[in-house]
N, C-alpha and C positions, 0 to 999 in steps of 0.2 A: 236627493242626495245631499248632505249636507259638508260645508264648505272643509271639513275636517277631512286631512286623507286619511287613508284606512292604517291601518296599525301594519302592516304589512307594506303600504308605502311609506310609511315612517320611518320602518324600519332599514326601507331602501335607499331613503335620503338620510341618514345618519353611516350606513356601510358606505355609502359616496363620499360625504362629508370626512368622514375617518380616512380613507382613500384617499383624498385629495390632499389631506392636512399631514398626514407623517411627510409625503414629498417636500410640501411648503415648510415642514416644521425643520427637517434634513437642509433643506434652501436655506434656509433663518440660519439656523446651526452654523452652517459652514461661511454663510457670510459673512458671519459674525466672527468665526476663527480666522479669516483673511484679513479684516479689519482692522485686529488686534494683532495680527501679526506684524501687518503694513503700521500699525502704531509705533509696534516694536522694530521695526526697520529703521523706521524717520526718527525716533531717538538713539538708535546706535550711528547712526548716519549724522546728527549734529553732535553727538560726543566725538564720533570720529574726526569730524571736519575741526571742533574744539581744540581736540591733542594736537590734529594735523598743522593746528593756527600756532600752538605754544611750541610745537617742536620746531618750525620755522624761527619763530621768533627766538627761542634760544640759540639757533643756529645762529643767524643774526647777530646776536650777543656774541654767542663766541667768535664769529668770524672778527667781527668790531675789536675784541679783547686779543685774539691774535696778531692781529694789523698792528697794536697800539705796542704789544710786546716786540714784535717784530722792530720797530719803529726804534723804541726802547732801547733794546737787543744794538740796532745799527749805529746807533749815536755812541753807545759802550764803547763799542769796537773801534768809530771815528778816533772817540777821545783818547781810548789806549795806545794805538796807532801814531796820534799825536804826541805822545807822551812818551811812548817809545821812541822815537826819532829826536825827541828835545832831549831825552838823555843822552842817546848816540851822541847827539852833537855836542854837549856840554863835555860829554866824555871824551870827546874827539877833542875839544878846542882845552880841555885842561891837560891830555897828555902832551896838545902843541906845547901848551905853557911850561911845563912840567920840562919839555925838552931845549926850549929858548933857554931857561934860568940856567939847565945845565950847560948848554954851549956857553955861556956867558963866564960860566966858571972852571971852566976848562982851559 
């Protein structure tokens, strides 16, 4: 007999072959969509953690930028406060005067 299998087992190990290879090739396939998926995952996942980095940091800023207005804001109010009372008091102390000159000439 010679080392060649018969056409008939040929035939059997290529129906195997075929058999075994759509399975593996379906396995390949879909590994391959899991892969690309998980690709696409890990890049939405460091965009996401990117924004999540800049929306902190803006936060940050504004909170910094309100502190400083705030801050701002409080010293206005000091000084007007101050300002108001300097006038009271000038106003006070010019209607004393206002009243001394006239007792004087009465």
């Amino acid at each position: 007999s010679s080392p060649r299998s018969s056409p008939s087992q040929a035939a059997l190990d290529l129906a195997t072959r075929d058999s075994l290879s759509r399975p593996l090739q379906a396995l390949a396939s879909k590994s391959l969509a899991v892969v690309l998926e998980l690709k696409l995952k890990e890049e939405q996942l460091r965009e996401s953690r990117e924004c999540l980095h800049i929306e902190r940091t803006r936060r940050e800023v504004f909170d910094l930028q309100l502190a400083e207005r705030n801050q701002q804001l409080q010293k206005a109010q000091d000084l007007s406060r101050r300002s108001e009372e300097s006038f009271k008091k000038a106003k006070r102390q010019q209607e004393e005067a206002s009243r001394r000159i006239e007792s004087q000439f009465r």
